[in-house]
Each structure stands twice: as structure tokens, then as C-alpha cells.
PDB file of N, CA, C and O in Angstrom:
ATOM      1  N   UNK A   1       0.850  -1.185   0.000  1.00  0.00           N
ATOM      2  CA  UNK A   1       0.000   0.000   0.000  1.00  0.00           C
ATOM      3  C   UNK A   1       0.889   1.240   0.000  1.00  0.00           C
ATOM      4  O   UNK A   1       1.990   1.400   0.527  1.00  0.00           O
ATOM      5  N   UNK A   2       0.270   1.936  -0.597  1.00  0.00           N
ATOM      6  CA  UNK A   2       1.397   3.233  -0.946  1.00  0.00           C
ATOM      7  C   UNK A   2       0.578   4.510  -0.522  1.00  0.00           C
ATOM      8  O   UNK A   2      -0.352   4.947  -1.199  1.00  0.00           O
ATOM      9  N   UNK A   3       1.019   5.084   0.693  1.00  0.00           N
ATOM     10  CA  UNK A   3       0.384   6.124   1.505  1.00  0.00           C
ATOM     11  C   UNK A   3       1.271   7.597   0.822  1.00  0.00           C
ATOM     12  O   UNK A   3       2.371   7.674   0.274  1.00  0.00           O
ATOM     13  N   UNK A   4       0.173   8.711   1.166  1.00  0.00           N
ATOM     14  CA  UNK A   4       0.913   9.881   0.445  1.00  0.00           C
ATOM     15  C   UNK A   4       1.368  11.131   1.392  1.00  0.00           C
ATOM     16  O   UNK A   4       0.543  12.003   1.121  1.00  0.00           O
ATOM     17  N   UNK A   5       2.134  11.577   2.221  1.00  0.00           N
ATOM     18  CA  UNK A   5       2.379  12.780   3.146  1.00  0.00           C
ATOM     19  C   UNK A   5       2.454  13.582   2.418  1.00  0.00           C
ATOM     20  O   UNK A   5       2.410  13.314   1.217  1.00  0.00           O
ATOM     21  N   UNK A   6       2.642  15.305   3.022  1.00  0.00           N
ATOM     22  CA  UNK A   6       2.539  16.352   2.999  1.00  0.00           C
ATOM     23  C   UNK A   6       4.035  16.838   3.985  1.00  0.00           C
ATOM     24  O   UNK A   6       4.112  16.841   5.213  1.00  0.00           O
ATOM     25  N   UNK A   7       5.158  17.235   2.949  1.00  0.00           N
ATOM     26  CA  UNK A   7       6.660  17.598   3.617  1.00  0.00           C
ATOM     27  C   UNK A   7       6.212  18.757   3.200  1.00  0.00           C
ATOM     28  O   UNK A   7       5.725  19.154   2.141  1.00  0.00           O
ATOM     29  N   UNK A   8       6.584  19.466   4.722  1.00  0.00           N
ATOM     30  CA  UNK A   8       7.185  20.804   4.544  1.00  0.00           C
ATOM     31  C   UNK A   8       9.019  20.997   4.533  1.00  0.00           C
ATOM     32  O   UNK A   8       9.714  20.101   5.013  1.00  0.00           O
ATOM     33  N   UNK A   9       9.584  22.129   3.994  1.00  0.00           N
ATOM     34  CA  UNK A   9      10.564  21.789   4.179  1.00  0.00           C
ATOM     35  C   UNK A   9      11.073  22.997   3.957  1.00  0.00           C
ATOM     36  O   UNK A   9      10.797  23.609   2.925  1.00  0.00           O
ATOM     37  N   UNK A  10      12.057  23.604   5.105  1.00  0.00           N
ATOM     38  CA  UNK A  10      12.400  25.791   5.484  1.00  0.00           C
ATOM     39  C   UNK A  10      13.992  25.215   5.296  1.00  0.00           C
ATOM     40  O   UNK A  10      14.602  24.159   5.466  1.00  0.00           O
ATOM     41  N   UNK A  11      14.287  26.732   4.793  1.00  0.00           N
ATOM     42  CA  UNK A  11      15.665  26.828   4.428  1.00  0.00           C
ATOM     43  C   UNK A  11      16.263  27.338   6.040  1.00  0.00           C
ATOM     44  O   UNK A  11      15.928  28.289   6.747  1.00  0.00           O
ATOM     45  N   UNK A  12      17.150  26.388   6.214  1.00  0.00           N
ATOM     46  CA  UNK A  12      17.831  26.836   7.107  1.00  0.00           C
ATOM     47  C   UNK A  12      19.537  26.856   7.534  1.00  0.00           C
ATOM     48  O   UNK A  12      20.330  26.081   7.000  1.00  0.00           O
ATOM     49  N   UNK A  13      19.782  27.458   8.155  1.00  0.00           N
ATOM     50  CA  UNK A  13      21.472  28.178   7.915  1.00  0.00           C
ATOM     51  C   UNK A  13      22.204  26.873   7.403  1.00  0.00           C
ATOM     52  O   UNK A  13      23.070  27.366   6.680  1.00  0.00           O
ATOM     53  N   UNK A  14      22.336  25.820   7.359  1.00  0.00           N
ATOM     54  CA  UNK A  14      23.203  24.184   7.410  1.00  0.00           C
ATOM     55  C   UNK A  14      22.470  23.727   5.991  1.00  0.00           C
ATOM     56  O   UNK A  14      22.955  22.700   5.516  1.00  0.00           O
ATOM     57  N   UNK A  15      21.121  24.460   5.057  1.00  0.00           N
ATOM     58  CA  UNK A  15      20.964  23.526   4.604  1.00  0.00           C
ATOM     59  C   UNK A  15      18.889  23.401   4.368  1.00  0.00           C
ATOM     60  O   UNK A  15      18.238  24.415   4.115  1.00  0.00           O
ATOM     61  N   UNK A  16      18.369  22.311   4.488  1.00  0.00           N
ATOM     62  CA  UNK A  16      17.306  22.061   4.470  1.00  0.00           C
ATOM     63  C   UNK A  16      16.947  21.792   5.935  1.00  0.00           C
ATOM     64  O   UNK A  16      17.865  21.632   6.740  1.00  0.00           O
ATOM     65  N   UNK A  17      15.647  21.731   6.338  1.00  0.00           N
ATOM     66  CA  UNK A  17      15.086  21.085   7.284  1.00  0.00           C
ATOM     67  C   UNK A  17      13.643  20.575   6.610  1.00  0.00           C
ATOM     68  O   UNK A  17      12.906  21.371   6.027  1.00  0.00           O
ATOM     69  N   UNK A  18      13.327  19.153   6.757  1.00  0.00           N
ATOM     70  CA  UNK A  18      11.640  18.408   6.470  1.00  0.00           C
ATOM     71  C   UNK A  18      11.159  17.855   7.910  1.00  0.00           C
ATOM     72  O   UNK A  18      11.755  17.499   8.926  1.00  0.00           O
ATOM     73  N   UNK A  19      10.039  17.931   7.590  1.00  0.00           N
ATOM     74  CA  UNK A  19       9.078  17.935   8.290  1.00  0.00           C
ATOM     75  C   UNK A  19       7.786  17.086   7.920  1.00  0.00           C
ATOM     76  O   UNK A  19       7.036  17.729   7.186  1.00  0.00           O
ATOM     77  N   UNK A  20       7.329  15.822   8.230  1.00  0.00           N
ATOM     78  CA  UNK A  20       5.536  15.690   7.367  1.00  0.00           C
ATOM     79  C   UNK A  20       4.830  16.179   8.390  1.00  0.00           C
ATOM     80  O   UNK A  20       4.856  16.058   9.615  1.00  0.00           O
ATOM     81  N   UNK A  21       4.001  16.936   7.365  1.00  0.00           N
ATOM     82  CA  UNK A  21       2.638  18.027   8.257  1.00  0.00           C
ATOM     83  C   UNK A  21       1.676  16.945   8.810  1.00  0.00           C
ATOM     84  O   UNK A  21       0.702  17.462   9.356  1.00  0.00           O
ATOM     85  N   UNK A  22       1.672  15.879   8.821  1.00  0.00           N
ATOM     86  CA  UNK A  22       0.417  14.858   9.374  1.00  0.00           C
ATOM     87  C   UNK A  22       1.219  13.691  10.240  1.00  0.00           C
ATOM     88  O   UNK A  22       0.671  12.665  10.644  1.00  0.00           O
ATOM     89  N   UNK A  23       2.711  14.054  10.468  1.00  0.00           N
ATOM     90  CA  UNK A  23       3.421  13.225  11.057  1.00  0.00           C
ATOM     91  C   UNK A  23       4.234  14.140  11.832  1.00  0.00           C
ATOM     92  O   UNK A  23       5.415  13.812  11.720  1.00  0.00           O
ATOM     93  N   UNK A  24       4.065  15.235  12.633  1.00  0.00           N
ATOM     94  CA  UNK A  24       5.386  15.973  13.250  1.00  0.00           C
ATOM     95  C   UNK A  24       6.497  15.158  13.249  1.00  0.00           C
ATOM     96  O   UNK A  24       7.334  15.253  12.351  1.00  0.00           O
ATOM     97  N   UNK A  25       6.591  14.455  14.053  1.00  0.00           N
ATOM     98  CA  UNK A  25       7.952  13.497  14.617  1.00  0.00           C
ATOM     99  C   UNK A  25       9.112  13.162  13.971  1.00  0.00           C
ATOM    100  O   UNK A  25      10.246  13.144  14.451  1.00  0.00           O
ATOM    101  N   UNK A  26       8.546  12.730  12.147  1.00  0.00           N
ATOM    102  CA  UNK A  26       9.090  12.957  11.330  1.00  0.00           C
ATOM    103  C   UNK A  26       9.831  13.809  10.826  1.00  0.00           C
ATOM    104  O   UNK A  26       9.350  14.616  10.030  1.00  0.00           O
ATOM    105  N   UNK A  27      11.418  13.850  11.220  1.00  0.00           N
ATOM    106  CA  UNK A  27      11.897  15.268  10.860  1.00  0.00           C
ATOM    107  C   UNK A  27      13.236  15.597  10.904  1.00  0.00           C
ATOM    108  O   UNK A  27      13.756  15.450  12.010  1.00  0.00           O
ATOM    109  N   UNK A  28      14.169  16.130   9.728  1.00  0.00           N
ATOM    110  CA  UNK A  28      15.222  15.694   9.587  1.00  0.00           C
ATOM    111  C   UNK A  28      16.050  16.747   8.553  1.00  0.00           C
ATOM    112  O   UNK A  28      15.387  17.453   7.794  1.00  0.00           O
ATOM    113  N   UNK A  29      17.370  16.814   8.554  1.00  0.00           N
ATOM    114  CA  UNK A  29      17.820  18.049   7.831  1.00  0.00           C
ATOM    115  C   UNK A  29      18.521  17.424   6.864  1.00  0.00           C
ATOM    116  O   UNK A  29      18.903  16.256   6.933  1.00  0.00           O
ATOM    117  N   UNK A  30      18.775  18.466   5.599  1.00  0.00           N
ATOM    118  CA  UNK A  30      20.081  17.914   4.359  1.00  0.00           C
ATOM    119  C   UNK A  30      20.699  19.306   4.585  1.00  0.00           C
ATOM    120  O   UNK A  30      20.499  20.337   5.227  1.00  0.00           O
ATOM    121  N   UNK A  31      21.447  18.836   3.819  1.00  0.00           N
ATOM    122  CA  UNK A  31      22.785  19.523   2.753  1.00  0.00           C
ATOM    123  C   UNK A  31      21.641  20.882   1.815  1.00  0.00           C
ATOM    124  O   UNK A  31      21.331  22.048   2.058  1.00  0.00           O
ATOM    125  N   UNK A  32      21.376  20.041   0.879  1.00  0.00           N
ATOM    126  CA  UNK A  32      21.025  20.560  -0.478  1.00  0.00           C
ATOM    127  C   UNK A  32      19.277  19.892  -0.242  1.00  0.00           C
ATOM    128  O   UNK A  32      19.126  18.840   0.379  1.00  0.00           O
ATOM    129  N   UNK A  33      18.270  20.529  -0.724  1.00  0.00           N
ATOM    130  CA  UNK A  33      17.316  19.981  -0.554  1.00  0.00           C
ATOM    131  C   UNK A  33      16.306  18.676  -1.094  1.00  0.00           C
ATOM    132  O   UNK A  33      15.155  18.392  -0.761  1.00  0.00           O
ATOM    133  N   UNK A  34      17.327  17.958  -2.154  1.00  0.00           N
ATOM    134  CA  UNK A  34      17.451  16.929  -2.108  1.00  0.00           C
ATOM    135  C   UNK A  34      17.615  15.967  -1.815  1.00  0.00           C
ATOM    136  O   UNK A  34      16.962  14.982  -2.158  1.00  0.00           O
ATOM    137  N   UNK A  35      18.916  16.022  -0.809  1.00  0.00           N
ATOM    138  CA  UNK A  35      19.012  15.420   0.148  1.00  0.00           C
ATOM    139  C   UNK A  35      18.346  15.203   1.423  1.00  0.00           C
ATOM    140  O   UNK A  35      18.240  14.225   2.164  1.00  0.00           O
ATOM    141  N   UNK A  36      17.985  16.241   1.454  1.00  0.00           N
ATOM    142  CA  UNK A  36      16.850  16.532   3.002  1.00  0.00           C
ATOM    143  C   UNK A  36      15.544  15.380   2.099  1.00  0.00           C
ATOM    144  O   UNK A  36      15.187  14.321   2.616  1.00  0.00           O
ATOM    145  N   UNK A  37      15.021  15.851   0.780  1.00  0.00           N
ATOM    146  CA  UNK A  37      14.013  14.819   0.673  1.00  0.00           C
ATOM    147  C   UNK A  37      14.125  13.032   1.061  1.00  0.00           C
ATOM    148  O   UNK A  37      13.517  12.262   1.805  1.00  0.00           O
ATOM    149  N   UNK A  38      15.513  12.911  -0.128  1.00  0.00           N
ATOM    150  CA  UNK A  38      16.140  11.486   0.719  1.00  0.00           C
ATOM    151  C   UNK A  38      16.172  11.297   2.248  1.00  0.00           C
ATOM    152  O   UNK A  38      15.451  10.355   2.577  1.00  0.00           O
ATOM    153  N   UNK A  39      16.700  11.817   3.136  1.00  0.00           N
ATOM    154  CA  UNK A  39      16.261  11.249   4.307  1.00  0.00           C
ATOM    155  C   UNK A  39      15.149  11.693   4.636  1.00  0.00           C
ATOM    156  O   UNK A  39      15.027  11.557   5.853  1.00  0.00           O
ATOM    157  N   UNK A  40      13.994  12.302   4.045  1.00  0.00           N
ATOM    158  CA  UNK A  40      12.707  12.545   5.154  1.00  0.00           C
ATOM    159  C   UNK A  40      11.983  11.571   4.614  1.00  0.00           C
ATOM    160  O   UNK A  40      10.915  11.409   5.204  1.00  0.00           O
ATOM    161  N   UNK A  41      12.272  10.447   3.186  1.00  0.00           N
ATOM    162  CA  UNK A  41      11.662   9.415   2.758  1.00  0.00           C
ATOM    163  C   UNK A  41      12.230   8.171   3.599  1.00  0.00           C
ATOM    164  O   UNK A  41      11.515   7.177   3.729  1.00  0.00           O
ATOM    165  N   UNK A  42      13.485   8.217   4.160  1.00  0.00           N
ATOM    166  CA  UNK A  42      14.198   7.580   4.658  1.00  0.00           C
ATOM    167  C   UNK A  42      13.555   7.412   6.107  1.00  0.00           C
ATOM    168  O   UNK A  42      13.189   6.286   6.445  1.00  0.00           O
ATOM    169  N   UNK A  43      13.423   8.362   6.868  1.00  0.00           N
ATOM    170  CA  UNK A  43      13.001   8.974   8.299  1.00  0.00           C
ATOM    171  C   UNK A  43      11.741   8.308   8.804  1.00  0.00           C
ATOM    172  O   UNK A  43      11.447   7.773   9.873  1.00  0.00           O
ATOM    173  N   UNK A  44      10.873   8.598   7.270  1.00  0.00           N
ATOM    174  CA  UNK A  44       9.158   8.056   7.140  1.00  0.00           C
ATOM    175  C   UNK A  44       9.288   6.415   7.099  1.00  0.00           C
ATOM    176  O   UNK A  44       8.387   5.796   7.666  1.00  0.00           O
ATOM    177  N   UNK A  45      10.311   5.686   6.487  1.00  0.00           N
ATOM    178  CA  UNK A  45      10.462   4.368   6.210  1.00  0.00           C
ATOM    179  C   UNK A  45      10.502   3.764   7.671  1.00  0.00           C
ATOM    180  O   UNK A  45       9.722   2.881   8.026  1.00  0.00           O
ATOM    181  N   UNK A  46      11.569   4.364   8.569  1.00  0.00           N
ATOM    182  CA  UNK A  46      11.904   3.833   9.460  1.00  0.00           C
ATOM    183  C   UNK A  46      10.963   4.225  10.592  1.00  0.00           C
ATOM    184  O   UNK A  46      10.782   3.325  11.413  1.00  0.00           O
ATOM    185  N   UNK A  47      10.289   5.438  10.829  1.00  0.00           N
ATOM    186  CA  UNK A  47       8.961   5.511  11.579  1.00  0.00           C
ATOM    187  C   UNK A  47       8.282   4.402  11.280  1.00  0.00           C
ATOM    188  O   UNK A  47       8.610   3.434  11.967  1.00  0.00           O
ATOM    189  N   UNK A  48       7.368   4.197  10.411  1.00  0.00           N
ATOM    190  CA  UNK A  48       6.517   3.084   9.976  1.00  0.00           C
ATOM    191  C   UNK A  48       7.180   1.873  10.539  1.00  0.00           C
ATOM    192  O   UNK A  48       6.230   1.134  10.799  1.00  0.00           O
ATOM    193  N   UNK A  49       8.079   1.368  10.812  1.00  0.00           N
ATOM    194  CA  UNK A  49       8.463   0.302  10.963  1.00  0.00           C
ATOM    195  C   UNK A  49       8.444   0.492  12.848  1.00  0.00           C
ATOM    196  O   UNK A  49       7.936  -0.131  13.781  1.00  0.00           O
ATOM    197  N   UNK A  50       8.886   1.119  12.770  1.00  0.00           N
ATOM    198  CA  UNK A  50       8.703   1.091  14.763  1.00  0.00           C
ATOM    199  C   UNK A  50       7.510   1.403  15.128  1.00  0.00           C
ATOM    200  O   UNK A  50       7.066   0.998  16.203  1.00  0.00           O
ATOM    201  N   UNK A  51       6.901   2.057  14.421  1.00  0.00           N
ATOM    202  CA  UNK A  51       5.200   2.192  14.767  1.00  0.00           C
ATOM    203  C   UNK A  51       4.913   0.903  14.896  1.00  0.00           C
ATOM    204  O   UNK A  51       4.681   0.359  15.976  1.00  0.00           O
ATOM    205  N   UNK A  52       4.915   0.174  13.440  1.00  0.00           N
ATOM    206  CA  UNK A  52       4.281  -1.251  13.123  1.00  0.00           C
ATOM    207  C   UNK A  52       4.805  -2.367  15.073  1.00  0.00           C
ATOM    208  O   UNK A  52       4.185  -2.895  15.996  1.00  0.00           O
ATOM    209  N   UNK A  53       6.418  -2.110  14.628  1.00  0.00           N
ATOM    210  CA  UNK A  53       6.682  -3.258  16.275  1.00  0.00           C
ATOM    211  C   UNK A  53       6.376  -2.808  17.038  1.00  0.00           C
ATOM    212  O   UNK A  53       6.595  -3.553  17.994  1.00  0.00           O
ATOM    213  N   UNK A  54       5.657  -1.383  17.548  1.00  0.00           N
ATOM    214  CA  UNK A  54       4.722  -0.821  18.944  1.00  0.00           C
ATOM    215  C   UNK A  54       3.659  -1.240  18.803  1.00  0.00           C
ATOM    216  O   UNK A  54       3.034  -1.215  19.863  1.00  0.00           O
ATOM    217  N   UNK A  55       2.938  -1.758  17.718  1.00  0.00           N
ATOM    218  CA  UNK A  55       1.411  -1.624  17.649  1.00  0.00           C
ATOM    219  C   UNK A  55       1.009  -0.352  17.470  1.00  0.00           C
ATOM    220  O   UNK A  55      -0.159  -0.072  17.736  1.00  0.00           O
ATOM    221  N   UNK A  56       1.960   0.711  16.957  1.00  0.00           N
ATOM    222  CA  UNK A  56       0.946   2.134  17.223  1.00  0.00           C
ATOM    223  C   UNK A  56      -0.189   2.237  15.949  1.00  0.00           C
ATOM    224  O   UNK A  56      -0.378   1.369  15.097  1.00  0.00           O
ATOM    225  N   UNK A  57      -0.784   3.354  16.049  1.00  0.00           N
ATOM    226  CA  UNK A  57      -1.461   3.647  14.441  1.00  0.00           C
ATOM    227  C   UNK A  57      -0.807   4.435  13.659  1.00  0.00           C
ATOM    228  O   UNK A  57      -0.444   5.485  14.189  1.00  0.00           O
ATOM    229  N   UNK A  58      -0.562   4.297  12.682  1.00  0.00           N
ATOM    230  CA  UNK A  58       0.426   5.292  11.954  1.00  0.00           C
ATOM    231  C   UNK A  58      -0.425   6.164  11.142  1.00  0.00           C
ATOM    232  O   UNK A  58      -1.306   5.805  10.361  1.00  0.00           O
ATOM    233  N   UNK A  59       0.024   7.593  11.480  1.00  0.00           N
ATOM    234  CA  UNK A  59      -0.560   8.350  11.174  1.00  0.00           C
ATOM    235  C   UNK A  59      -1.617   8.269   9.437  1.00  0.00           C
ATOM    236  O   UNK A  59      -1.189   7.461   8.613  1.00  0.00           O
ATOM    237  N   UNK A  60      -2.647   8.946   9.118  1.00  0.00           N
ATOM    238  CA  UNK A  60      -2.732   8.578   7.554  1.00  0.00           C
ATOM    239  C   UNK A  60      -2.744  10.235   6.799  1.00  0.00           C
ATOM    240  O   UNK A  60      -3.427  11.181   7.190  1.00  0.00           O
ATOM    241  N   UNK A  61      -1.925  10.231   5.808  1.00  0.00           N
ATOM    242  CA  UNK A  61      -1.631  11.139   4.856  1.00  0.00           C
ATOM    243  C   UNK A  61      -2.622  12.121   4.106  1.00  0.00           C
ATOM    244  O   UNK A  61      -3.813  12.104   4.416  1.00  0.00           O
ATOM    245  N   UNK A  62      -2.175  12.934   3.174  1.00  0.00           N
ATOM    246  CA  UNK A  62      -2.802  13.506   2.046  1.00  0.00           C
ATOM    247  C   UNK A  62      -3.150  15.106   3.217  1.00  0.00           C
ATOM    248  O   UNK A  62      -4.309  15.473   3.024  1.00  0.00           O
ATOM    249  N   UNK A  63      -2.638  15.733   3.953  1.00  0.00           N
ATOM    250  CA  UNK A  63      -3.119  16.837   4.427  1.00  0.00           C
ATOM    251  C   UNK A  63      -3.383  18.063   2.901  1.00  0.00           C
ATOM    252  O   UNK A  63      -2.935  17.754   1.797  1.00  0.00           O
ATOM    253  N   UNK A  64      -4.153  19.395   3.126  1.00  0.00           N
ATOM    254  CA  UNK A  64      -4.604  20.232   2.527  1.00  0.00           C
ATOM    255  C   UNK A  64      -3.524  21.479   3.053  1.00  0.00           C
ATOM    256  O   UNK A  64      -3.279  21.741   4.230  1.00  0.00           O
ATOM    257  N   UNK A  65      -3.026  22.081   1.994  1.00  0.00           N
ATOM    258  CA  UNK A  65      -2.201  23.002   2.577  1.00  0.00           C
ATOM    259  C   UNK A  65      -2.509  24.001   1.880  1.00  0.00           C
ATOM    260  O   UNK A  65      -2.997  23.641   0.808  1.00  0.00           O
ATOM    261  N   UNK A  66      -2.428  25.470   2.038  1.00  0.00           N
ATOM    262  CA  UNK A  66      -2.994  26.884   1.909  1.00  0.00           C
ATOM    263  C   UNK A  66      -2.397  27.962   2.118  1.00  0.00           C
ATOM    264  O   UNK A  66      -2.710  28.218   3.281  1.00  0.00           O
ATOM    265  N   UNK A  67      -1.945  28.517   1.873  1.00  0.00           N
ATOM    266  CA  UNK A  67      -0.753  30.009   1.730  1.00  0.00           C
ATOM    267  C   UNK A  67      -2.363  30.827   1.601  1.00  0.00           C
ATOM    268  O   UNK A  67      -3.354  30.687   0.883  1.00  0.00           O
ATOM    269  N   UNK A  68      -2.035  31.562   2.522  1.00  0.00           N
ATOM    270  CA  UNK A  68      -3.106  32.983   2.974  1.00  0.00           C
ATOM    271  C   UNK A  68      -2.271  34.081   2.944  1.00  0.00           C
ATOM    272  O   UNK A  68      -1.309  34.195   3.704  1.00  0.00           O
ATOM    273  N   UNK A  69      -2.670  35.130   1.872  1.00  0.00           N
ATOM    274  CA  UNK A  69      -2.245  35.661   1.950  1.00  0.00           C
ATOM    275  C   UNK A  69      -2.513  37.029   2.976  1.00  0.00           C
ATOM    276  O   UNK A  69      -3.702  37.346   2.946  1.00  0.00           O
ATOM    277  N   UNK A  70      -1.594  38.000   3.969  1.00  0.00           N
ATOM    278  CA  UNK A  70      -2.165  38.295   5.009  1.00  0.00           C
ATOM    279  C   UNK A  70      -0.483  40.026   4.878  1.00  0.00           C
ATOM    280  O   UNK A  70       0.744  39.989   4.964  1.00  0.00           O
ATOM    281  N   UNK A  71      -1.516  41.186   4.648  1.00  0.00           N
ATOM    282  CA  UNK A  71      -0.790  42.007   4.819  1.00  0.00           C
ATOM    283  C   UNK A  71      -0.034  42.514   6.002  1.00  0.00           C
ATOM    284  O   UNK A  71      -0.792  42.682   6.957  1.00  0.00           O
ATOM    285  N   UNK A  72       1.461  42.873   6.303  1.00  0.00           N
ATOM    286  CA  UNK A  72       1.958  42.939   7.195  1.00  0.00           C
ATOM    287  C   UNK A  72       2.286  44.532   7.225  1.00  0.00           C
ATOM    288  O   UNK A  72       2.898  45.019   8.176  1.00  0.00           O
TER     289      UNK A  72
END
């Protein structure tokens, strides 16, 4: 079964930082932001798998995301 998240992912001083918006916990930095994608696919692999040997529920995907725009 092939589940779908929602990465956010902010430029920060080292690089990338990801994040899945329906998984906080999930969360991990690159180089180049490519790399940050590779391990936050990486990050998600290995969550799922310790969820699965806890018995937890693992979170389920597809969040709605929205840029408002809001004068400052």
C-alpha cells in the first residue's frame, strides 16, 4: 500500500530542514534539498516500521495546505 504525506521543508542556515505536516515526529535536515528529501523518505520508512513493532497507528496522509495571503 502506498500512503501519500505532505513535507514541509524551510531553508535553514546548514541547509534544508523536512518535516511531514500529518506526522510531526518525522523530521530531519540535508545539505542541499534533495538530500533533506532522501532522508525525510528515509526517516518516514523507518517511523513506519517502529510504529508497526509498537502496535501504534500510523498516522494517515494527504493533508490540505494553503498560503493565505495576510498584509503585514
Amino acid at each position: 500500500m502506498i500512503s501519500t504525506y505532505t513535507a514541509k521543508y524551510t531553508k535553514i542556515n546548514t541547509g534544508y530542514m523536512g518535516q511531514l505536516v500529518e506526522w510531526p515526529e518525522v523530521i530531519t535536515e540535508g545539505k542541499t534539498l534533495e538530500e533533506c528529501r532522501e532522508m525525510l523518505q528515509d526517516a518516514v520508512r523507518e517511523m513506519i516500521i517502529t510504529y508497526r513493532q509498537q502496535n501504534k497507528e500510523i498516522p494517515t496522509g494527504r493533508a490540505l495546505l494553503e498560503q493565505i495571503p495576510v498584509e503585514v
